[in-house]
Each structure stands twice: as structure tokens, then as C-alpha cells.
mmCIF file of the N, C-alpha and C atoms, coordinates in Angstrom:
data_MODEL
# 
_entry.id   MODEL 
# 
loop_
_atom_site.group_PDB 
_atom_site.id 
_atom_site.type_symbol 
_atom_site.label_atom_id 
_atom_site.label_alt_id 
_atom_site.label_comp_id 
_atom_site.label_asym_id 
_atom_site.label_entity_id 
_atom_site.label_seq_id 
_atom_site.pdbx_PDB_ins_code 
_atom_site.Cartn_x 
_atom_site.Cartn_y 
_atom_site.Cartn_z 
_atom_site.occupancy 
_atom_site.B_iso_or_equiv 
_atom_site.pdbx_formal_charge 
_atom_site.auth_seq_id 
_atom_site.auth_comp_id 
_atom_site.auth_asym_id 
_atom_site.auth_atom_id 
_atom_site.pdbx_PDB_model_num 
ATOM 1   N N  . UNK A 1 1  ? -2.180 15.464  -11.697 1.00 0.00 ? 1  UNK A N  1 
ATOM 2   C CA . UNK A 1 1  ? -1.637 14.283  -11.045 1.00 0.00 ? 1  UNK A CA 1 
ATOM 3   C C  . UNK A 1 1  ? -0.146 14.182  -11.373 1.00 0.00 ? 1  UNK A C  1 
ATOM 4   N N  . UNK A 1 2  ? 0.496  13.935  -10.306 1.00 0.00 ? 2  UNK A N  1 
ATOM 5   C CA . UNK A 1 2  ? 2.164  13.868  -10.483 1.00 0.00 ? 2  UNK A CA 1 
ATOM 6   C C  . UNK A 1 2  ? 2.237  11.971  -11.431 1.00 0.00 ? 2  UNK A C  1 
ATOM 7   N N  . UNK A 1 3  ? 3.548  12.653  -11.851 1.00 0.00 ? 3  UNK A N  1 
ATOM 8   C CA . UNK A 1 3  ? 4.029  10.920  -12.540 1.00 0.00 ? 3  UNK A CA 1 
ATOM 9   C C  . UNK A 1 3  ? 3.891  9.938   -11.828 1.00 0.00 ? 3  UNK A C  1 
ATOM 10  N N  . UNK A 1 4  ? 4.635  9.894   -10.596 1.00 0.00 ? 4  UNK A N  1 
ATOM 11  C CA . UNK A 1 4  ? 4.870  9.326   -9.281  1.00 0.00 ? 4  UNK A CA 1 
ATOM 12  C C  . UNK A 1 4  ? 3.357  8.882   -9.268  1.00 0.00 ? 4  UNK A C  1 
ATOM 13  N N  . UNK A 1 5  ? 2.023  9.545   -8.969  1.00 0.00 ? 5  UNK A N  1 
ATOM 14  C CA . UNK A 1 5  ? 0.993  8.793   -8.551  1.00 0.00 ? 5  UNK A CA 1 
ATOM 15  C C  . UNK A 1 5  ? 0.740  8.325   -9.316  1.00 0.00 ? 5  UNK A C  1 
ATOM 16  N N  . UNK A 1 6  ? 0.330  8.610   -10.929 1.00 0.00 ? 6  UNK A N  1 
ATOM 17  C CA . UNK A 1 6  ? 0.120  7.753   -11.549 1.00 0.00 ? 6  UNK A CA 1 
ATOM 18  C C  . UNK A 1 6  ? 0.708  6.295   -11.690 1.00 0.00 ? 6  UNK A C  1 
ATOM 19  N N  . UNK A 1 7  ? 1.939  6.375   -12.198 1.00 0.00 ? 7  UNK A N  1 
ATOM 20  C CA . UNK A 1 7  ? 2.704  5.230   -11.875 1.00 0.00 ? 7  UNK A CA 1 
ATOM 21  C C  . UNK A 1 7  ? 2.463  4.419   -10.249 1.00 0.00 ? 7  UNK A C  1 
ATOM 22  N N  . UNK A 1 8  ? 2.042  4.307   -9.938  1.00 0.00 ? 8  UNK A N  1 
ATOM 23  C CA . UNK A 1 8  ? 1.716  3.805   -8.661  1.00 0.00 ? 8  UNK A CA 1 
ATOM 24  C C  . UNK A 1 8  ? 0.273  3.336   -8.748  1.00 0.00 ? 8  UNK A C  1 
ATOM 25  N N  . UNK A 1 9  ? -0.716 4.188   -8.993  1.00 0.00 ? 9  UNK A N  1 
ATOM 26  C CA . UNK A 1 9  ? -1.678 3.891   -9.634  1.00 0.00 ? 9  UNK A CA 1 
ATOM 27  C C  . UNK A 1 9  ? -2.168 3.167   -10.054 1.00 0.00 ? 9  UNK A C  1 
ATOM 28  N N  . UNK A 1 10 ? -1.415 2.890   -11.462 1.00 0.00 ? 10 UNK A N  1 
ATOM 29  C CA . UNK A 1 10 ? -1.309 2.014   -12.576 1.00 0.00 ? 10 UNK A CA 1 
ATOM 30  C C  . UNK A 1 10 ? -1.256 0.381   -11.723 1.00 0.00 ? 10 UNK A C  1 
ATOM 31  N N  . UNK A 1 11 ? 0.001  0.775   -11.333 1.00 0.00 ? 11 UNK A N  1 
ATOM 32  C CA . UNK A 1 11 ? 0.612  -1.058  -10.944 1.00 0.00 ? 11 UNK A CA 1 
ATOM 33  C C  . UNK A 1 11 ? -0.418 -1.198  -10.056 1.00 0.00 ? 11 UNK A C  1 
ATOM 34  N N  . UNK A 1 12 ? -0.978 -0.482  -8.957  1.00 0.00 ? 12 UNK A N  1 
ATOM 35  C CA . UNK A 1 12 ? -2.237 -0.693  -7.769  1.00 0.00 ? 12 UNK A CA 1 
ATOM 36  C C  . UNK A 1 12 ? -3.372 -1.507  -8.510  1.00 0.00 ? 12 UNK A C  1 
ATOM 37  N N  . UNK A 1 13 ? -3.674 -1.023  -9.984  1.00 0.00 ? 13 UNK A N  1 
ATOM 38  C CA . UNK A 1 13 ? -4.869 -1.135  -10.643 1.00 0.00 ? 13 UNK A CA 1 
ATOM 39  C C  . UNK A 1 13 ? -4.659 -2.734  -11.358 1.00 0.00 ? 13 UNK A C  1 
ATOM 40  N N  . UNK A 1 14 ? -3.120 -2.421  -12.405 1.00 0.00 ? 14 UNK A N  1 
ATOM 41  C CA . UNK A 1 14 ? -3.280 -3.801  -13.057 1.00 0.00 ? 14 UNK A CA 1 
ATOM 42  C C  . UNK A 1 14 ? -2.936 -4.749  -11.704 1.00 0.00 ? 14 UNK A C  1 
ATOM 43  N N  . UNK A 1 15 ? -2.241 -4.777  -10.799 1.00 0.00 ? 15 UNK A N  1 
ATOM 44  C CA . UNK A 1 15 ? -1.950 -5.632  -9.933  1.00 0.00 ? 15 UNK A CA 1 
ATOM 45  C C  . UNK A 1 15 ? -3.489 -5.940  -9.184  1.00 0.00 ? 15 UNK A C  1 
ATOM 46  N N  . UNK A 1 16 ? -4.742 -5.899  -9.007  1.00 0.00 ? 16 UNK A N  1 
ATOM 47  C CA . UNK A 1 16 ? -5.476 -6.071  -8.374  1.00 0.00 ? 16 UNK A CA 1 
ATOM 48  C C  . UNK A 1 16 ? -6.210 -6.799  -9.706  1.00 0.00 ? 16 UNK A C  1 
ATOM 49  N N  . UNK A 1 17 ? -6.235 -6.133  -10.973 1.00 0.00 ? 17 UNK A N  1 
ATOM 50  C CA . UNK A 1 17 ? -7.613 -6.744  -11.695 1.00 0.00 ? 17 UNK A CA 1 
ATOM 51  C C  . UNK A 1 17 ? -6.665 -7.995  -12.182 1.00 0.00 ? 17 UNK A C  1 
ATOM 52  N N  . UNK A 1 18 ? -5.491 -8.187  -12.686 1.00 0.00 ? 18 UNK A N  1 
ATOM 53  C CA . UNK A 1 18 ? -5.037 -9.345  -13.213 1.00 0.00 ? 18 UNK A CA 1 
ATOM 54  C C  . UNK A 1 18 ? -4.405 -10.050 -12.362 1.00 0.00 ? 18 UNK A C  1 
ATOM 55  N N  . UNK A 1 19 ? -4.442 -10.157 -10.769 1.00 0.00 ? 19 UNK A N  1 
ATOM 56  C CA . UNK A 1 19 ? -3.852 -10.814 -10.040 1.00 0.00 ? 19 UNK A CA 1 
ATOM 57  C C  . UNK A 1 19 ? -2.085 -11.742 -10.656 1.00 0.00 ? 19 UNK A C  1 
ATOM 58  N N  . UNK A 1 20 ? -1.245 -11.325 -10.893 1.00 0.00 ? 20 UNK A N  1 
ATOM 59  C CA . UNK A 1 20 ? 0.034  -11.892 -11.498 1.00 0.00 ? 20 UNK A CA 1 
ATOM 60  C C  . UNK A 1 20 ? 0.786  -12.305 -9.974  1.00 0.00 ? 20 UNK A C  1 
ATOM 61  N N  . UNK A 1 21 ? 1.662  -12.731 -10.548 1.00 0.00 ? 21 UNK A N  1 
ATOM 62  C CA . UNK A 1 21 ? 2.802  -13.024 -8.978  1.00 0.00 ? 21 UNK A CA 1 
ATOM 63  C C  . UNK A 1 21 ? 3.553  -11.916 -8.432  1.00 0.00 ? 21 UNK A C  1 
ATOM 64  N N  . UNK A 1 22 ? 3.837  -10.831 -9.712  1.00 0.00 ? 22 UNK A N  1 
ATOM 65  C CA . UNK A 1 22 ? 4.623  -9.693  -9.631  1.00 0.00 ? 22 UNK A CA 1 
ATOM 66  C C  . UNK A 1 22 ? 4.284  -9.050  -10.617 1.00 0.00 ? 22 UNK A C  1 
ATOM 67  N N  . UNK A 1 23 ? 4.224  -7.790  -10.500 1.00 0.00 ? 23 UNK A N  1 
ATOM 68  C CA . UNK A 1 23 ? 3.970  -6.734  -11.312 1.00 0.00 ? 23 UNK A CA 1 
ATOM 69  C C  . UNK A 1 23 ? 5.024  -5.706  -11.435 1.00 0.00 ? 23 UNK A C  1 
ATOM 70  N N  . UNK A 1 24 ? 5.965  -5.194  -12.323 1.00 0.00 ? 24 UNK A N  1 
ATOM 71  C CA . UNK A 1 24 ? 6.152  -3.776  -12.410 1.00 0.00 ? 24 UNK A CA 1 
ATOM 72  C C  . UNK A 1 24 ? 6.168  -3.288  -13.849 1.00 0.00 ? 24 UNK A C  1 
ATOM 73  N N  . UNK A 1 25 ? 6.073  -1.483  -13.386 1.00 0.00 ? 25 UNK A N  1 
ATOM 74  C CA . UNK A 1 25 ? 5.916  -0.770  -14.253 1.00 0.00 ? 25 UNK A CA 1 
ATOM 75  C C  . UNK A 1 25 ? 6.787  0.438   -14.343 1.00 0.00 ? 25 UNK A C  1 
ATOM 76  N N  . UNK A 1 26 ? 7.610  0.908   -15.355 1.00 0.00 ? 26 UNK A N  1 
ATOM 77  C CA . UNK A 1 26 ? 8.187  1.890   -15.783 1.00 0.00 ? 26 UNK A CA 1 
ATOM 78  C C  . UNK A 1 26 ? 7.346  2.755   -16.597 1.00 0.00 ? 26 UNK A C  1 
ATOM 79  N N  . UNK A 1 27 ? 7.561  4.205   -16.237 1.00 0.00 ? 27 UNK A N  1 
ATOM 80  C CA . UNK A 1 27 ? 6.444  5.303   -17.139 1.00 0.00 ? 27 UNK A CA 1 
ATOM 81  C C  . UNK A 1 27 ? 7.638  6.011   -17.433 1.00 0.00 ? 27 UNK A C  1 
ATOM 82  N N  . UNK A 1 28 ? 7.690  6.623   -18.692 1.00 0.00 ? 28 UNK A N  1 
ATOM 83  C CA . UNK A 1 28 ? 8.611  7.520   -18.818 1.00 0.00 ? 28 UNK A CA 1 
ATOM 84  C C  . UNK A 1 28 ? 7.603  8.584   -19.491 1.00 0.00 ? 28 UNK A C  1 
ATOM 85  N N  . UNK A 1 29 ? 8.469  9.820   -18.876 1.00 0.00 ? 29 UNK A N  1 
ATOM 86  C CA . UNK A 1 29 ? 7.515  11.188  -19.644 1.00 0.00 ? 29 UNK A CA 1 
ATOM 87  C C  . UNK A 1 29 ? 8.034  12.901  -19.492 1.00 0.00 ? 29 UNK A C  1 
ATOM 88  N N  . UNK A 1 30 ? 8.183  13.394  -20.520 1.00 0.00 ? 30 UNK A N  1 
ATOM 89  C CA . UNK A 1 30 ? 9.023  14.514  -20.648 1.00 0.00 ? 30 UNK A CA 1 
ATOM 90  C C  . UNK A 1 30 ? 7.640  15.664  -20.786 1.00 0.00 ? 30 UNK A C  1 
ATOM 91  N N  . UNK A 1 31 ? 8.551  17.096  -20.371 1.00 0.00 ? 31 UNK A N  1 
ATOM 92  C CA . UNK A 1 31 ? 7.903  17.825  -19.917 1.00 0.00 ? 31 UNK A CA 1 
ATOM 93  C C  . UNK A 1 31 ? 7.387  18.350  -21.700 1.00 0.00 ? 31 UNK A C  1 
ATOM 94  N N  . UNK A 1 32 ? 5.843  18.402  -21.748 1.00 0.00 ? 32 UNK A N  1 
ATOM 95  C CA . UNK A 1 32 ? 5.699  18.410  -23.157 1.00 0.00 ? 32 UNK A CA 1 
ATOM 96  C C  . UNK A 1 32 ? 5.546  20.194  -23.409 1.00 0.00 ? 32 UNK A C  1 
ATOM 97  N N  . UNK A 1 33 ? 5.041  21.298  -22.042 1.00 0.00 ? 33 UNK A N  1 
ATOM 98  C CA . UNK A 1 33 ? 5.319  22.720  -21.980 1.00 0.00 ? 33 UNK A CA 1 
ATOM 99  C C  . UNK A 1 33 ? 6.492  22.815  -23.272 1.00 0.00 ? 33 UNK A C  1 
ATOM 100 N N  . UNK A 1 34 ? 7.785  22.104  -22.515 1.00 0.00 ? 34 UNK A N  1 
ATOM 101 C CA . UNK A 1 34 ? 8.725  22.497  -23.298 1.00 0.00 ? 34 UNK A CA 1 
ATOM 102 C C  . UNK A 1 34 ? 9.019  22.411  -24.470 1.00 0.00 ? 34 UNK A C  1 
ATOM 103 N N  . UNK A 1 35 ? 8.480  21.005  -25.279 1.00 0.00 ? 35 UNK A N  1 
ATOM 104 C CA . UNK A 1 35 ? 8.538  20.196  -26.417 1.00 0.00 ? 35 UNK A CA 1 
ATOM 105 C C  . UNK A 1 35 ? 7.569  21.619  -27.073 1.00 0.00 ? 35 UNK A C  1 
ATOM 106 N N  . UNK A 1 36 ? 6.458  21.573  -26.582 1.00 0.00 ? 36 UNK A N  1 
ATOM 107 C CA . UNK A 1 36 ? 5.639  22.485  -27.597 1.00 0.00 ? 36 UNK A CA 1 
ATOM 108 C C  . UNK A 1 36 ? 6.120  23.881  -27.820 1.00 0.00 ? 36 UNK A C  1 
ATOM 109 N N  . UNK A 1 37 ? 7.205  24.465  -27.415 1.00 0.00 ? 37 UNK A N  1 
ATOM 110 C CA . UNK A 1 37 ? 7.068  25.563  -27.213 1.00 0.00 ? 37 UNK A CA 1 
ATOM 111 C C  . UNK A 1 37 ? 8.899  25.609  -28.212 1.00 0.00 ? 37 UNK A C  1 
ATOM 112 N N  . UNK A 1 38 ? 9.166  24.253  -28.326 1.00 0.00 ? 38 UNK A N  1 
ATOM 113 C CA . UNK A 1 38 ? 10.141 24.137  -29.353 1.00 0.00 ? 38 UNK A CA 1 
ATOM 114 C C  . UNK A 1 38 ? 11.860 24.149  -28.862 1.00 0.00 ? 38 UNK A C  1 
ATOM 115 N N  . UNK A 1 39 ? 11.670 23.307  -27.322 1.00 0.00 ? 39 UNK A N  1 
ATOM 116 C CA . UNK A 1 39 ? 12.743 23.855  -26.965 1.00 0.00 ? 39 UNK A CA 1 
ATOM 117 C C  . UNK A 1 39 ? 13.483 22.375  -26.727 1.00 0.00 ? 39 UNK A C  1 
ATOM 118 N N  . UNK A 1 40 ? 14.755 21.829  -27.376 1.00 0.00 ? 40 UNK A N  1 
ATOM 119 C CA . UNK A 1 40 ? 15.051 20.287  -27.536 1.00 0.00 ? 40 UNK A CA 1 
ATOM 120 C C  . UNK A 1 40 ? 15.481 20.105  -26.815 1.00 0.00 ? 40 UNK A C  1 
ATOM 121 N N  . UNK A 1 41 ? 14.477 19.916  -25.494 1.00 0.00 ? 41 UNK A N  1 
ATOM 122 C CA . UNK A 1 41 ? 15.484 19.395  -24.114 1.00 0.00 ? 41 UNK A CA 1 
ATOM 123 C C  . UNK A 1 41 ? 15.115 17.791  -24.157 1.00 0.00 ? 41 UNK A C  1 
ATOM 124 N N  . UNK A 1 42 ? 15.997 17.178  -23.654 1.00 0.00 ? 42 UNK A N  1 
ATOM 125 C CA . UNK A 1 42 ? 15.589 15.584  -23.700 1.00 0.00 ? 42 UNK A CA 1 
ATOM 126 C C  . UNK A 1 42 ? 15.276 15.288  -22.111 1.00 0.00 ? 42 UNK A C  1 
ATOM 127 N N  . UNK A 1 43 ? 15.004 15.976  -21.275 1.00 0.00 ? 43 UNK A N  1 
ATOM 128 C CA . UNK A 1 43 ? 14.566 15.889  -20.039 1.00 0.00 ? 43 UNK A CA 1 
ATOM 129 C C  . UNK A 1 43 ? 13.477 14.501  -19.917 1.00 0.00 ? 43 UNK A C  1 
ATOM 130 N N  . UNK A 1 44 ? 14.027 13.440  -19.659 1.00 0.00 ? 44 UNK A N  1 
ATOM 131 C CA . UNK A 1 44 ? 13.043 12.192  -19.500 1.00 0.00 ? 44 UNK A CA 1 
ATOM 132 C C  . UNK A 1 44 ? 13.070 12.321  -18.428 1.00 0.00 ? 44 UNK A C  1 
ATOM 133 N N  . UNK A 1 45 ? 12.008 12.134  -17.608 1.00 0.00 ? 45 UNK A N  1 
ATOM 134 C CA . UNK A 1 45 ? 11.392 11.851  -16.039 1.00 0.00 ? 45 UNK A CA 1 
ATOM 135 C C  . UNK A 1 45 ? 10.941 10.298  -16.420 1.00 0.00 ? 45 UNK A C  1 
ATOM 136 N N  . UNK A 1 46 ? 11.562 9.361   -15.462 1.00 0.00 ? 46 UNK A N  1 
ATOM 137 C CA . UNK A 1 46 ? 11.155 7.928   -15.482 1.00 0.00 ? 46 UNK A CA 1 
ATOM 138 C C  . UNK A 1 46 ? 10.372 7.908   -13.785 1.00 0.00 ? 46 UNK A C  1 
ATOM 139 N N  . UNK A 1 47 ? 9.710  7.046   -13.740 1.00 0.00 ? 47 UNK A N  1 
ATOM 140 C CA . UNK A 1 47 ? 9.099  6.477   -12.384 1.00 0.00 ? 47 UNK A CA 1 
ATOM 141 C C  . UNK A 1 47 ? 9.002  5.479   -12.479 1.00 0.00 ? 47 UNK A C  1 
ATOM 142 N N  . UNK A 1 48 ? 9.070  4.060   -11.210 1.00 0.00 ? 48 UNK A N  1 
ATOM 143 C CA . UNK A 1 48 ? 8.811  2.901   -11.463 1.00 0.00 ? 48 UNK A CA 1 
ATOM 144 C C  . UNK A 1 48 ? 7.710  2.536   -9.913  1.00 0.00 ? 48 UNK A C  1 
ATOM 145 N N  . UNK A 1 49 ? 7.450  1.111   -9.894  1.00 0.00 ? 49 UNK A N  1 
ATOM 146 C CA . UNK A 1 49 ? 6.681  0.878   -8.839  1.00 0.00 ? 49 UNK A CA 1 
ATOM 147 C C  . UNK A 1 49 ? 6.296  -0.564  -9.126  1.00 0.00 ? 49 UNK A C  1 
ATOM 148 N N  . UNK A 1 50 ? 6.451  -1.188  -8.475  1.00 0.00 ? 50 UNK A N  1 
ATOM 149 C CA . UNK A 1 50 ? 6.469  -2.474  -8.096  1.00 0.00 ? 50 UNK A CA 1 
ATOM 150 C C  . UNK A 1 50 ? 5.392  -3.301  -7.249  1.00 0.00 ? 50 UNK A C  1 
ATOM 151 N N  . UNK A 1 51 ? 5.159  -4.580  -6.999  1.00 0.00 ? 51 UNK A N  1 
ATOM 152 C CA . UNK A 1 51 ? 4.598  -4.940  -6.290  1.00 0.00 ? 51 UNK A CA 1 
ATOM 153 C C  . UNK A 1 51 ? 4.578  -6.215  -6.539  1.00 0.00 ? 51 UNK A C  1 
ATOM 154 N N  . UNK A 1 52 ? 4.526  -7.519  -5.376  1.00 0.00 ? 52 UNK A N  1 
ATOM 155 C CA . UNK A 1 52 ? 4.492  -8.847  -5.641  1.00 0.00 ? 52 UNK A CA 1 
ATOM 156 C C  . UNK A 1 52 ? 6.014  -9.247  -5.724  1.00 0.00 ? 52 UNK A C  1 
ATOM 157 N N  . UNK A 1 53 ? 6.070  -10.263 -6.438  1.00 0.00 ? 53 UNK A N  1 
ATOM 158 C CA . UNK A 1 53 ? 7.448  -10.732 -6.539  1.00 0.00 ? 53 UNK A CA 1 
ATOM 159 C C  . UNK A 1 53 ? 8.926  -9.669  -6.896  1.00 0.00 ? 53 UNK A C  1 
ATOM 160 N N  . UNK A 1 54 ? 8.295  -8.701  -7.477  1.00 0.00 ? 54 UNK A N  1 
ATOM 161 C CA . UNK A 1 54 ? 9.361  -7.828  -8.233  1.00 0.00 ? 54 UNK A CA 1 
ATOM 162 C C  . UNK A 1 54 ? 9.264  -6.758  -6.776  1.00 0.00 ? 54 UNK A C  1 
ATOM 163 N N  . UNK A 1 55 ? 8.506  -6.480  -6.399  1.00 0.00 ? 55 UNK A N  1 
ATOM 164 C CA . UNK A 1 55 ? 8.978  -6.056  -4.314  1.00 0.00 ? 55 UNK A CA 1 
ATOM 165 C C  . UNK A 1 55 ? 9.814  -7.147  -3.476  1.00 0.00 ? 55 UNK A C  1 
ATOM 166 N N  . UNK A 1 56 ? 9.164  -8.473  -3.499  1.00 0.00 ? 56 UNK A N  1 
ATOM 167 C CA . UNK A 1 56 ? 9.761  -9.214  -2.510  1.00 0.00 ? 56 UNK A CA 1 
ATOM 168 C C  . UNK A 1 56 ? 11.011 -9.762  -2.969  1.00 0.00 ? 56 UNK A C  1 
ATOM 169 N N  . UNK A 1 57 ? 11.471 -9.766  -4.076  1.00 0.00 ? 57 UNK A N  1 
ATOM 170 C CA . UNK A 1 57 ? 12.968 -10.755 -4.142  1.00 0.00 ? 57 UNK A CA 1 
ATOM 171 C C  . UNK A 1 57 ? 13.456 -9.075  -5.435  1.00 0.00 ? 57 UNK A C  1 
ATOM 172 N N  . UNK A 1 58 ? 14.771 -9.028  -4.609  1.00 0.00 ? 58 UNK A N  1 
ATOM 173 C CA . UNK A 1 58 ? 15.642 -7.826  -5.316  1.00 0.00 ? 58 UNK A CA 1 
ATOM 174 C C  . UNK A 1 58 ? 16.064 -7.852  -6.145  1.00 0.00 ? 58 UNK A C  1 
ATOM 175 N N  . UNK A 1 59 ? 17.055 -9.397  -6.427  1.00 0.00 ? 59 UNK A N  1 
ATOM 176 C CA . UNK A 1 59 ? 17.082 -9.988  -7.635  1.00 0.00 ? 59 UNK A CA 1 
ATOM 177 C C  . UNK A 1 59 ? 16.412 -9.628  -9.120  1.00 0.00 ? 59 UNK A C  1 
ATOM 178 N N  . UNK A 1 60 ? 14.981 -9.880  -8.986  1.00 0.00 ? 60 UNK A N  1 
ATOM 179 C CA . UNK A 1 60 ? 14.245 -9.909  -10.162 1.00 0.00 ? 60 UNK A CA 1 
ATOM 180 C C  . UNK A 1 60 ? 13.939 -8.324  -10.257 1.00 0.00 ? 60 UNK A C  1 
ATOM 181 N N  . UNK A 1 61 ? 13.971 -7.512  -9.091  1.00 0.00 ? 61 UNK A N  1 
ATOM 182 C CA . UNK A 1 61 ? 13.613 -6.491  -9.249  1.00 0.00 ? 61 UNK A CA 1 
ATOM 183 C C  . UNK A 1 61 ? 14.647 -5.616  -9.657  1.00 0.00 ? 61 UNK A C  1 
ATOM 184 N N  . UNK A 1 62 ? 15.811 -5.852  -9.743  1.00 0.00 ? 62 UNK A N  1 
ATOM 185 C CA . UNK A 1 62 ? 16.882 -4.686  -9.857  1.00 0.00 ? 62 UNK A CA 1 
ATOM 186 C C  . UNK A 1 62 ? 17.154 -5.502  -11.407 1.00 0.00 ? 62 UNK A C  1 
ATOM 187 N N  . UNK A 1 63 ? 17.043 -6.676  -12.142 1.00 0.00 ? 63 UNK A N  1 
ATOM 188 C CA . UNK A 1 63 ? 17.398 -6.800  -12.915 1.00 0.00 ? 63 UNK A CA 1 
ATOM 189 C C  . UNK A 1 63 ? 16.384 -6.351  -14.257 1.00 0.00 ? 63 UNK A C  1 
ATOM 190 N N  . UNK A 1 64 ? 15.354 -6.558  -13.603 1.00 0.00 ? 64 UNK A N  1 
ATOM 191 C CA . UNK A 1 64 ? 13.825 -5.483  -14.539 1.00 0.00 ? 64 UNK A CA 1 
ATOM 192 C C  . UNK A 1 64 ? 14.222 -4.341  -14.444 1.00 0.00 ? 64 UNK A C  1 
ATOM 193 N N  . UNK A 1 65 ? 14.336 -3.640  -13.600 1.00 0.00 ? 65 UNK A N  1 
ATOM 194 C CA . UNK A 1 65 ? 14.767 -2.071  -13.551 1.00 0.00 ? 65 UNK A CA 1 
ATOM 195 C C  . UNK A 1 65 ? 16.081 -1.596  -14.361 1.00 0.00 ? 65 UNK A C  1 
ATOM 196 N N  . UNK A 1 66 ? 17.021 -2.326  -14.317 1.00 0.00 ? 66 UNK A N  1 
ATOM 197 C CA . UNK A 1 66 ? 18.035 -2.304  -14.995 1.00 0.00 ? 66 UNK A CA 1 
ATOM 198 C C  . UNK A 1 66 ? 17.588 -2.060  -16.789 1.00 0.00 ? 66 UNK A C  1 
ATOM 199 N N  . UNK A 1 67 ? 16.836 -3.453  -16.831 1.00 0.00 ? 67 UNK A N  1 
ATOM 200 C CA . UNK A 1 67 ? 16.875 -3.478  -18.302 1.00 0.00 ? 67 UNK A CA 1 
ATOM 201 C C  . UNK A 1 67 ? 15.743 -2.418  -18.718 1.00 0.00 ? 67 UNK A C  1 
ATOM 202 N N  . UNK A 1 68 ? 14.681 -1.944  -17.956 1.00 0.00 ? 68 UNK A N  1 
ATOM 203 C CA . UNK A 1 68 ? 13.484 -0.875  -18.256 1.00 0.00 ? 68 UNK A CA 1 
ATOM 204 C C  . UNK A 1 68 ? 14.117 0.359   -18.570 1.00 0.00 ? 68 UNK A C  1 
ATOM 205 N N  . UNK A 1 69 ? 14.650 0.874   -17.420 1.00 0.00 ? 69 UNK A N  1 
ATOM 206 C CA . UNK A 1 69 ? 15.503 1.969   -17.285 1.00 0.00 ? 69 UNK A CA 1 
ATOM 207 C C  . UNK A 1 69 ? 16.604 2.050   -18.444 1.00 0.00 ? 69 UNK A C  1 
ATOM 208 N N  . UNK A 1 70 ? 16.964 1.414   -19.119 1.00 0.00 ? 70 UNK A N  1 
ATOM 209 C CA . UNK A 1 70 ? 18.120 1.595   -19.865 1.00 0.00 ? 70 UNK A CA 1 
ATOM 210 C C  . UNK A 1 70 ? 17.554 1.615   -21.354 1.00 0.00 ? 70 UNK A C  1 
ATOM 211 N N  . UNK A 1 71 ? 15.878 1.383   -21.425 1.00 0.00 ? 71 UNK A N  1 
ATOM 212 C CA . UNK A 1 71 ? 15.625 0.970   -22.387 1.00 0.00 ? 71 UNK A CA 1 
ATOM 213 C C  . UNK A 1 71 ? 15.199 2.656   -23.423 1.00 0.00 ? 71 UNK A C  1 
ATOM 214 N N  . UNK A 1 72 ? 15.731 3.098   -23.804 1.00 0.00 ? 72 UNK A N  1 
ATOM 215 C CA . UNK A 1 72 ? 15.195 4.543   -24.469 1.00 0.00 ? 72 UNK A CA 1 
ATOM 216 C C  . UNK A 1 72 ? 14.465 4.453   -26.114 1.00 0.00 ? 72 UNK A C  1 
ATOM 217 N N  . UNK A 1 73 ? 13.041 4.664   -25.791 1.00 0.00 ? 73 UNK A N  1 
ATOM 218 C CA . UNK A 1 73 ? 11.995 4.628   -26.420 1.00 0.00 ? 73 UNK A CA 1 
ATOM 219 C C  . UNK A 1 73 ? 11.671 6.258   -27.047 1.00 0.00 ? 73 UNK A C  1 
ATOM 220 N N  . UNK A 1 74 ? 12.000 6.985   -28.350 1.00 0.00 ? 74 UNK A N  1 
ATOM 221 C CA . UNK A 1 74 ? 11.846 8.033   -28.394 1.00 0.00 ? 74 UNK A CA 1 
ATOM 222 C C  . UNK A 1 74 ? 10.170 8.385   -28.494 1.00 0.00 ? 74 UNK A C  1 
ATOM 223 N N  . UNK A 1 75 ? 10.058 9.421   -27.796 1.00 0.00 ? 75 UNK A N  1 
ATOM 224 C CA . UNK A 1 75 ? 8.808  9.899   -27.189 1.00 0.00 ? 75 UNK A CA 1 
ATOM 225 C C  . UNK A 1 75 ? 8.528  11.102  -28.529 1.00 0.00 ? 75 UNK A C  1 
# 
């Protein structure tokens, strides 16, 4: 499964069982082939996906994305 579906996935899933006003989600995830094999690339692949309020008003959505995206969590 690509990042992309999962992440999409995800928000499809919590957005249906916890009904919220808006949902999003940032996944971040590096290629681990490489990690195991000992090679220090910092290659982060992020995906996001949205739905509800954080789709309908840009506002809230570019300012979540902003602060998700910027947020570096070592993996």
C-alpha cells in the first residue's frame, strides 16, 4: 500500500467512526530499505488528507498544514 492511500485511509476511517467537524492527518515516513541497510539519508516522505472543516475553509487548513509539516519528529 502506497503512503498516499494509507493516509487517506486513515482520515476516511477516523472521520466516519468519530464523526468530528474536521479531520486532518499528516503521516510522515522514510524509506526504511535504506535506514536498514545503513545508509543516512533523511529522505522524509510526508502525506496529508483532510476532510470536513479542514477541506471546506483554507484558512484552518493551510494553517494545520503549516504547523504539521514543519513539525520534525525524529523517526
Amino acid at each position: 500500500m502506497k503512503q498516499e492511500d494509507f493516509t487517506q485511509e486513515a482520515v476516511d476511517l477516523f472521520y466516519k467512526r468519530l464523526q468530528p467537524q474536521g479531520l486532518a492527518i499528516v503521516v510522515s515516513g522514510v524509506h526504511l530499505c535504506m535506514k536498514m541497510r545503513g545508509v543516512h539519508c533523511e529522505a522524509v516522505n510526508k502525506t496529508s488528507a483532510v476532510k470536513g472543516d479542514f477541506k471546506d475553509y483554507e484558512r484552518t487548513r493551510d494553517e494545520f498544514l503549516s504547523l504539521a509539516t514543519n513539525f520534525n519528529h525524529p523517526l
